[in-house]
C-alpha positions as CSV (number, residue, x, y, z in Angstrom):
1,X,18.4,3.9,-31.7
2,X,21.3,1.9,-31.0
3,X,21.4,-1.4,-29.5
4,X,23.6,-0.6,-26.3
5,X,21.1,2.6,-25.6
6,X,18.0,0.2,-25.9
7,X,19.5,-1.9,-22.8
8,X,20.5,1.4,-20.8
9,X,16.9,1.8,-20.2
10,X,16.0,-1.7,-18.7
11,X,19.7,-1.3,-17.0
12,X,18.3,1.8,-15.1
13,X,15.2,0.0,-14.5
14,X,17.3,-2.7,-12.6
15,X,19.0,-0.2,-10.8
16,X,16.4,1.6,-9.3
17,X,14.8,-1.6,-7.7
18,X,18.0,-3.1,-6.2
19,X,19.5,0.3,-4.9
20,X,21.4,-1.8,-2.5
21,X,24.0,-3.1,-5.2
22,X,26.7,-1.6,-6.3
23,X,27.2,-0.8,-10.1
24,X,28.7,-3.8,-11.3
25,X,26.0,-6.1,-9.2
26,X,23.1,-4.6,-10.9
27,X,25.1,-3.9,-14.1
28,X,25.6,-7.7,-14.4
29,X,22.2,-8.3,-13.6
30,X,20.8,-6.5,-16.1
31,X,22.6,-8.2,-18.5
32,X,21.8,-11.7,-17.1
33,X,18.7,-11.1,-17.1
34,X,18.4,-8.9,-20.8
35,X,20.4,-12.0,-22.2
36,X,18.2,-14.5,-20.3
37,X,14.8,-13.2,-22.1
38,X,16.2,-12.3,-25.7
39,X,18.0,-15.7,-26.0
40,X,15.3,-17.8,-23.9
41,X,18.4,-19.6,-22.7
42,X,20.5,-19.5,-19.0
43,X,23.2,-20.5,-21.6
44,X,26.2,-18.0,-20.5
45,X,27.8,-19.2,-24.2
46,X,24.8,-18.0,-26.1
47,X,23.9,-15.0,-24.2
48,X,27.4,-13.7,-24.3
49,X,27.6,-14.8,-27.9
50,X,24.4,-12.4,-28.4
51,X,25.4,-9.7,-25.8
52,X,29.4,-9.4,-27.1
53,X,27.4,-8.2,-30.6
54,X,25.3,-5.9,-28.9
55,X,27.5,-4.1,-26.5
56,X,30.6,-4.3,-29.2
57,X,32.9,-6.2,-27.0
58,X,34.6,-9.0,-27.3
59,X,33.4,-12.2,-26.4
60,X,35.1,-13.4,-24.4
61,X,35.0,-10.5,-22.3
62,X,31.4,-10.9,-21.9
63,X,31.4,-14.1,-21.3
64,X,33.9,-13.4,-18.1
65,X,32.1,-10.6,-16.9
66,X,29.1,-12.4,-16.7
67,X,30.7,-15.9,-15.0
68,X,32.4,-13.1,-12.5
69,X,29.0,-12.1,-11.5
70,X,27.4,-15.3,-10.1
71,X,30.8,-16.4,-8.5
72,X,31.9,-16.4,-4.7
73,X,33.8,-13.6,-3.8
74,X,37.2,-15.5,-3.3
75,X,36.9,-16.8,-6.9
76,X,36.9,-12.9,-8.3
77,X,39.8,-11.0,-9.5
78,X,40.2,-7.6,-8.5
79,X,40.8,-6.1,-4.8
80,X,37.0,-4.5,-4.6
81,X,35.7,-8.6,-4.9
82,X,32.1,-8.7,-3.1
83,X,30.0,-11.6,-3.0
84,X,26.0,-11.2,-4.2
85,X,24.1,-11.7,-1.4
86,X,20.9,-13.4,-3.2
87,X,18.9,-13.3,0.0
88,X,18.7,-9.5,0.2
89,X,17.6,-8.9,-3.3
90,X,14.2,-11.4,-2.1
91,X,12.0,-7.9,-0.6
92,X,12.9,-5.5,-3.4
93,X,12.1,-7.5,-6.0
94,X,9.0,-8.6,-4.7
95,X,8.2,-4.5,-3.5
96,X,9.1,-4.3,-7.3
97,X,6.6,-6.6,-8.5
98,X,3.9,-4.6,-6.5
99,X,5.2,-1.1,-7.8
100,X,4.8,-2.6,-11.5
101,X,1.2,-4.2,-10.6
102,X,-1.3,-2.2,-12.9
103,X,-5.1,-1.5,-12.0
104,X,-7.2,-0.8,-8.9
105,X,-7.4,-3.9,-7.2
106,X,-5.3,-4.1,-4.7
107,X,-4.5,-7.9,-4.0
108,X,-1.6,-10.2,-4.9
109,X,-1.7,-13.7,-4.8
110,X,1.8,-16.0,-3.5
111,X,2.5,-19.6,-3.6
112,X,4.5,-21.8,-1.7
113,X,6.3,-24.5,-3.7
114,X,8.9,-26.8,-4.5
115,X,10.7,-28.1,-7.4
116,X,13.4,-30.3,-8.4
117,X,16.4,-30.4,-10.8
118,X,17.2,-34.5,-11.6
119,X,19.2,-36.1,-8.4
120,X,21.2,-32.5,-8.4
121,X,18.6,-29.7,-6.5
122,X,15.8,-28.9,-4.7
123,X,14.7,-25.7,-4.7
124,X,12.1,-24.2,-2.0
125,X,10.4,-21.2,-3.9
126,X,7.9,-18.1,-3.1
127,X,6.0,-17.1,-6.3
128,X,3.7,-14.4,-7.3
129,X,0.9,-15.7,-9.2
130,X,-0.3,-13.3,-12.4
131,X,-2.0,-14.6,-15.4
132,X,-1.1,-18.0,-15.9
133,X,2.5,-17.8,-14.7
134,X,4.6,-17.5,-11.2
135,X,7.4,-15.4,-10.4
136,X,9.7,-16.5,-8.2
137,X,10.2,-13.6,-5.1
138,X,12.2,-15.8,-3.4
139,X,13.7,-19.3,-2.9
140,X,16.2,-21.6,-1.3
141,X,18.5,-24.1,-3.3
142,X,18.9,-27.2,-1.2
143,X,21.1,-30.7,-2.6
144,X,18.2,-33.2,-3.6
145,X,20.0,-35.8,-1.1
146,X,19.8,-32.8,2.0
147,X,18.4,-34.1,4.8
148,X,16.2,-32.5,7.8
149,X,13.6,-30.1,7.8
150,X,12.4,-27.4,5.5
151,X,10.7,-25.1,8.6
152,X,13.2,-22.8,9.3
153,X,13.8,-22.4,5.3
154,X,10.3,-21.4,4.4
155,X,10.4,-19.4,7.8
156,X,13.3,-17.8,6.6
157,X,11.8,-17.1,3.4
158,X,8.4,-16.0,4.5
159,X,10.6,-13.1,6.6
160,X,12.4,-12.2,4.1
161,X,9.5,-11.0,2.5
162,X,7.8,-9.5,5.4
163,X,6.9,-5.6,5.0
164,X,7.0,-5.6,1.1
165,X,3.4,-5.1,0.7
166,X,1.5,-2.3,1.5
167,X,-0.6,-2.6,4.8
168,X,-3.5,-2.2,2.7
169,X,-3.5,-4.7,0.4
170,X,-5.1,-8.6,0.8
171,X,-2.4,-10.7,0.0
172,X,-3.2,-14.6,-0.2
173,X,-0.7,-17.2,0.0
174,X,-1.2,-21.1,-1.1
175,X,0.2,-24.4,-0.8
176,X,-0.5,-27.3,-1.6
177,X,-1.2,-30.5,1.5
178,X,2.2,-31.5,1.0
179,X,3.0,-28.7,3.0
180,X,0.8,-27.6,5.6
181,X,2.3,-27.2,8.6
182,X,0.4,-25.2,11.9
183,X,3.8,-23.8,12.3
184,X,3.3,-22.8,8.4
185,X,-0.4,-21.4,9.1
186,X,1.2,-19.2,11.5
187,X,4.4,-18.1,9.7
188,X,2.3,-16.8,7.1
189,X,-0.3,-15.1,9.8
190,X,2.4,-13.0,11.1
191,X,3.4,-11.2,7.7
192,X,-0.2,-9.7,7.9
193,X,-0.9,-12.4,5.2
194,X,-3.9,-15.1,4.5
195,X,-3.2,-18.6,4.9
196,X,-5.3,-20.5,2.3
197,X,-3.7,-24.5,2.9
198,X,-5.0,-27.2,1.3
199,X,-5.5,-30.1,3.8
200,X,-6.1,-34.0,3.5
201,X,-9.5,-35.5,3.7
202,X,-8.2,-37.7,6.5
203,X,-8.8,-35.5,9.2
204,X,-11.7,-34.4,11.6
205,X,-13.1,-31.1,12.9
206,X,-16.0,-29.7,14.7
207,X,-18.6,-26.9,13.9
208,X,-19.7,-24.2,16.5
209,X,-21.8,-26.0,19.4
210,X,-20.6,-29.5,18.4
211,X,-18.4,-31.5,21.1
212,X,-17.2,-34.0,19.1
213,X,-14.8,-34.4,15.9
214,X,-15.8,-35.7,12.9
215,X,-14.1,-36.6,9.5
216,X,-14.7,-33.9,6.6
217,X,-15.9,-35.8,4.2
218,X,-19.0,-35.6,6.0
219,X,-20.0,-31.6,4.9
220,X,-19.1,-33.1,1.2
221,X,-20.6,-36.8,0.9
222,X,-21.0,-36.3,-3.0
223,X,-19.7,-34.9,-6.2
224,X,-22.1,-31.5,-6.0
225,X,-22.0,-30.8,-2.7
226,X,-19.5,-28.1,-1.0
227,X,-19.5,-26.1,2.3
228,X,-18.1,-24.0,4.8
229,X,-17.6,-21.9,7.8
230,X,-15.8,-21.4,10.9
231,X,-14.1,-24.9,12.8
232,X,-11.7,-26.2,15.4
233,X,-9.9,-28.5,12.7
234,X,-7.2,-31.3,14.2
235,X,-8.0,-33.4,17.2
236,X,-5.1,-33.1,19.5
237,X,-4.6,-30.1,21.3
238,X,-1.0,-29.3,19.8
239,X,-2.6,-29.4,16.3
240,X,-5.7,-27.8,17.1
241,X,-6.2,-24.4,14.7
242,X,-9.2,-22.5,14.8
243,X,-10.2,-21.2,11.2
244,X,-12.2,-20.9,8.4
245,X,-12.5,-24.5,6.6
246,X,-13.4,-24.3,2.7
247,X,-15.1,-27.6,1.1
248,X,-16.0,-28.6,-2.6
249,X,-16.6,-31.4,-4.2
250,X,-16.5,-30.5,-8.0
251,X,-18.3,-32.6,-10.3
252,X,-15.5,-34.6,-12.3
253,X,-12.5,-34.9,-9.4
254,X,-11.6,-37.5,-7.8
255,X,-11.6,-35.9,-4.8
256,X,-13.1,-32.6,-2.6
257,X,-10.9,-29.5,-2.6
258,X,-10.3,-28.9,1.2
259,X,-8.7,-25.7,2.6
260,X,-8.6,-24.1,5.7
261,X,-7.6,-19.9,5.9
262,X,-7.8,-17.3,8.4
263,X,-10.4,-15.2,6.4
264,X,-13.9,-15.5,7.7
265,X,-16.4,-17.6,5.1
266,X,-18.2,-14.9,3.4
267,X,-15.4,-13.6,2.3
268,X,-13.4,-16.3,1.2
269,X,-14.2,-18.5,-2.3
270,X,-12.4,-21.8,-2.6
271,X,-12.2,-21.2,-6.2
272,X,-9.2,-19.3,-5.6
273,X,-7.2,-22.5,-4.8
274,X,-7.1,-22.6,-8.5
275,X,-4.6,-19.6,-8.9
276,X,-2.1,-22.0,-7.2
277,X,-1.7,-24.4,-10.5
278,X,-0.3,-21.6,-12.2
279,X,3.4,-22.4,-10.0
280,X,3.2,-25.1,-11.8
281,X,3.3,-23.2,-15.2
282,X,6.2,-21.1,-13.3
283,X,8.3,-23.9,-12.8
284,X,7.8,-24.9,-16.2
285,X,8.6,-21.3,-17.9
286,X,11.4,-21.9,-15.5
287,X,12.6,-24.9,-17.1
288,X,11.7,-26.5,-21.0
289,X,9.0,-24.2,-21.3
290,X,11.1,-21.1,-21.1
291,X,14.7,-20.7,-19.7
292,X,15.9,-24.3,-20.1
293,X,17.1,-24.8,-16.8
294,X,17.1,-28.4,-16.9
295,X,20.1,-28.2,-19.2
296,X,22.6,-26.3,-16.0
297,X,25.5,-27.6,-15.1
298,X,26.0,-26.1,-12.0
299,X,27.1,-27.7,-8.9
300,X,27.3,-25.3,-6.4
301,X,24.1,-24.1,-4.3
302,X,25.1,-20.5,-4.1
303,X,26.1,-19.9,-8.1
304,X,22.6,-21.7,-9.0
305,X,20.3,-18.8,-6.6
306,X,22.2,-16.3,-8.2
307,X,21.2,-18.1,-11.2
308,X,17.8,-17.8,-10.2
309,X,18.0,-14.0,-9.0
310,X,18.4,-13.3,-12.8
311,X,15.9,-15.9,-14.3
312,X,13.2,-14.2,-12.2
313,X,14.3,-11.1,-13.1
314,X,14.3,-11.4,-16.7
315,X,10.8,-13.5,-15.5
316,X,9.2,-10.1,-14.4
317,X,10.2,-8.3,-17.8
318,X,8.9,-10.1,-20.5
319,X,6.1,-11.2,-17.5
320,X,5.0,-7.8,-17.9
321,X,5.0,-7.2,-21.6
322,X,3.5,-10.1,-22.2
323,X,0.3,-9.2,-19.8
324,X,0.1,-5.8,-20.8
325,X,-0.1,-7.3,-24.7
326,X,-2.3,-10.0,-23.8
327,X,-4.7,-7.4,-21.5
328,X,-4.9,-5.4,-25.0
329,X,-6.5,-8.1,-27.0
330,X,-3.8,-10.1,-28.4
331,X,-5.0,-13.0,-28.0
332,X,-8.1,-13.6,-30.0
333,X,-11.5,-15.1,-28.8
334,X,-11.8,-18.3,-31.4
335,X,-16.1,-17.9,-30.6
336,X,-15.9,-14.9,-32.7
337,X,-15.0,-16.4,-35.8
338,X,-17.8,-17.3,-38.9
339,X,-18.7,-20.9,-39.0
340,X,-19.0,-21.7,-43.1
341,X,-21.9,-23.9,-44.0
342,X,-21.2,-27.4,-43.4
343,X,-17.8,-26.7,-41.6
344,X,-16.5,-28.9,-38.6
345,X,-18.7,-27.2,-35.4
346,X,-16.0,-26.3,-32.5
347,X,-17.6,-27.8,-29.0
348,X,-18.2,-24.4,-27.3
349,X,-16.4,-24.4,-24.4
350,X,-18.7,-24.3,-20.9
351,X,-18.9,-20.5,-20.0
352,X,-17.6,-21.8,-15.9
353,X,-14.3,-22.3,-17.8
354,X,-11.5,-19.6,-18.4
355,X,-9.9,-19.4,-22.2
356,X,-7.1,-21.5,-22.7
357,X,-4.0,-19.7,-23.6
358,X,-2.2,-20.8,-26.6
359,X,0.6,-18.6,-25.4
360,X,2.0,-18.1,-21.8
361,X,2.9,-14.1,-21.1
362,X,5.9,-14.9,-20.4
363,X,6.7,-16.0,-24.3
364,X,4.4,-13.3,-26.3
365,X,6.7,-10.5,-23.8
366,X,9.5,-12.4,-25.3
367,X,8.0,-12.0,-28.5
368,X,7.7,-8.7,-27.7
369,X,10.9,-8.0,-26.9
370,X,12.1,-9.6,-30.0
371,X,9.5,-7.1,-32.3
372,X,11.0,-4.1,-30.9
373,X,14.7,-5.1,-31.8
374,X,13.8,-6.4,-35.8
375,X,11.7,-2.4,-35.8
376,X,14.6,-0.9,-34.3
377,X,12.7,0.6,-31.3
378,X,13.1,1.1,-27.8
379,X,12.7,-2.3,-25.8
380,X,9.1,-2.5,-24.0
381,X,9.4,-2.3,-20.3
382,X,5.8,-3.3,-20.3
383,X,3.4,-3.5,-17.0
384,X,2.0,-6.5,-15.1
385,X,-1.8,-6.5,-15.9
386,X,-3.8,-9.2,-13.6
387,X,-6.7,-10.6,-14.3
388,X,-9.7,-11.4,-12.2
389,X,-9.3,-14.2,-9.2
390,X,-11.6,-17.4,-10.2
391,X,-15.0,-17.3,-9.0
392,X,-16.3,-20.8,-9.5
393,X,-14.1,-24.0,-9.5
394,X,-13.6,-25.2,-12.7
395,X,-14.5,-28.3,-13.5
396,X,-11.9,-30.6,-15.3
397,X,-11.7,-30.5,-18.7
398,X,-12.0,-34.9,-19.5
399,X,-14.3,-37.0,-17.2
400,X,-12.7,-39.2,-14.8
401,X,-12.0,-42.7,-16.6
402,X,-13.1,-45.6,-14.3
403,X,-10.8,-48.0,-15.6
404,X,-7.6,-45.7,-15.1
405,X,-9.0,-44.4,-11.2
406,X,-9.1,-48.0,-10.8
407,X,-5.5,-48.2,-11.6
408,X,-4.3,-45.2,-9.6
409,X,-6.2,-46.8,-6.6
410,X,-4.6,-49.9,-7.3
411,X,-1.0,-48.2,-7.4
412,X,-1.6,-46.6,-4.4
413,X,-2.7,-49.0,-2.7
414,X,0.5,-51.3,-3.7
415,X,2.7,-48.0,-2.1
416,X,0.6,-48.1,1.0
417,X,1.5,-51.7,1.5
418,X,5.4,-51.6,0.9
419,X,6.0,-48.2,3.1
420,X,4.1,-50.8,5.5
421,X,6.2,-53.5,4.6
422,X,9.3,-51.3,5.2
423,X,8.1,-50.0,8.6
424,X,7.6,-53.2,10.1
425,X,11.1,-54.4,8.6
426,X,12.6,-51.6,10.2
427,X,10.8,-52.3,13.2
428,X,12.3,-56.2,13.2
């Protein structure tokens, strides 16, 4: 099979789920994104390098084509010039997502988060959380020197996304206590969604029949000790939220995991806080762990979410092959292997802990990818496996060193006292 005829396959793919594109659009996306996942580069010089030899066309053709397609309309040539509107692409690809879910359970898991590029960008993202990595579904690129507030771009997001998810299904969306927000709580309430915030320890609630407020650290006093049920959390009236409040104090953090959600206490576990780590392995795969990112040049806000749109794209592709290969048995169990007499014993790992992967999905479908073109056969379009939510919390994998808690303590105490310092100067 040819090489062009391999790619016609994942261009129809890429057709079908942004029906509201014209031809070029999704043409160039498919391309951006096929280039994006063989190459594991957002270099347009290398993927057009790769794609010129694939497609038989010059280079330099390709290499216009695909600059054409992340550029404003009035820097196109042609009389049919149309700019990519990034923000209605957001619902189909996450309605995509769900159409390419595999098995019976019918629950997806988002996160709300953001990351940074240097001095350059901040970007506001909404990720889908499967198997280690995070999907962006959508996102807002703001200058890292921007000021004012975030609320009506994570409003704006949250929308966006409203209605892509079949009425049946539990869909649980995280952040981390940077962000909560009551407005946030709510946001998310009114997609038909779960909150499930992380909070500070520094604030108070009360329990069913109790008349005062008191701090939460007193439900978890220890390292062992967890809790929950149903509270009035926040003391004044404006801040006030009635909800489900989630406590655990794992043995080996520094701190209890506190979150609050909408979902009443038997059925929510505060072990699934942990699924929202794996944005952090998103952002990562995003950047020097995947597409190199870090390495853009771009300076305009509009060209980089374009940029994005294909990134997450070609994300979701070798996403998918890369957890249907891994949900096959690729990866190994090391437990299984014969210990010779008098060999180095491996400490066993504690059963409340998950394998590590050696490999993220989004690299082995890379690898993937990159099997079918040395075999000469069609290119995998693979299918997202999950895997099971986390049922316990898992504890950390190195005690907590004394000596360097000491030191973070120390640090943050130091910050505490010049943002003080500052305040009163500002005051004078």
């Amino acid at each position: 099979m040819a090489c062009p005829q391999r790619l016609s396959a994942w261009q129809q793919e890429v057709s079908s789920a942004f029906t509201h594109l014209s031809k070029t659009q999704a043409s160039g996306l498919a391309l951006w994104s096929a280039g994006i996942a063989l190459t594991g580069s957002v270099g347009i010089a290398q993927i057009s390098a790769l794609l010129a030899q694939v497609l038989g066309q010059k280079e330099g053709t390709v290499f216009q084509r695909l600059r054409e397609w992340y550029l404003d309309a009035k820097h196109k040539r042609g009389a049919h010039r149309r700019d990519l509107d990034v923000a209605s692409c957001f619902g189909p690809l996450l309605r995509w997502i769900v159409v390419r879910l595999g098995g019976e359970e019918h629950r997806l898991a988002l996160a709300l988060d953001a990351t940074t590029l240097g001095d350059r960008w901040t970007i506001l993202a909404v990720c889908v959380l499967v198997r280690g990595c995070a999907i962006p579904v959508a996102w807002k690129v703001l200058s890292a020197h921007a000021k004012g507030s975030w609320r009506p771009h994570w409003e704006s997001l949250l929308a966006s996304l409203k209605g892509q998810v079949p009425a049946g299904w539990q869909v649980l969306v995280l952040a981390d206590r940077g962000l909560y927000a009551r407005w946030l709580y709510t946001a998310i309430a009114a997609c038909g969604w779960h909150p499930f915030l992380r909070i500070n320890l520094a604030v108070k609630a009360r329990g069913p029949g109790e008349e005062g407020f008191d701090w939460l650290s007193r439900w978890v006093p220890r390292p062992g000790t967890s809790w929950k049920g149903a509270v009035e959390c926040f003391v004044q009236n404006k801040s006030r939220l009635g909800c489900t409040l989630l406590l655990q104090w794992e043995v080996g953090y520094e701190h209890p995991w506190a979150v609050i959600t909408d979902l009443s206490a038997t059925e929510a576990q505060i072990a699934w806080y942990g699924l929202r780590a794996w944005v952090e392995a998103g952002f990562k795969d995003v950047k020097r762990g995947g597409w190199g990112w870090q390495h853009s040049k771009m300076r305009d806000a509009d060209r980089v979410e374009r940029l994005w749109l294909a990134m997450a794209v070609a994300m979701l592709w070798t996403v998918s092959v890369g957890s249907q290969a891994e949900s096959r048995g690729a990866v190994a169990s090391l437990v299984s292997l014969p210990q010779a007499p008098g060999a180095y014993q491996r400490r066993k790992r504690p059963p409340t802990r998950p394998q590590t992967r050696r490999l993220s999905c989004l690299q082995r479908g890379r690898l993937g990818l990159l099997a079918a073109l040395m075999q000469a056969e069609a290119l995998p379009l693979g299918t997202i496996v999950p895997e099971p939510w986390p049922e316990v919390v898992t504890p950390p994998r190195r005690p907590p060193d004394p000596a360097r808690q000491h030191q973070r303590e120390q640090r943050r105490a130091y910050k505490r006292r010049r943002k003080a310092a500052g305040r009163r100067q500002s005051a004078a």
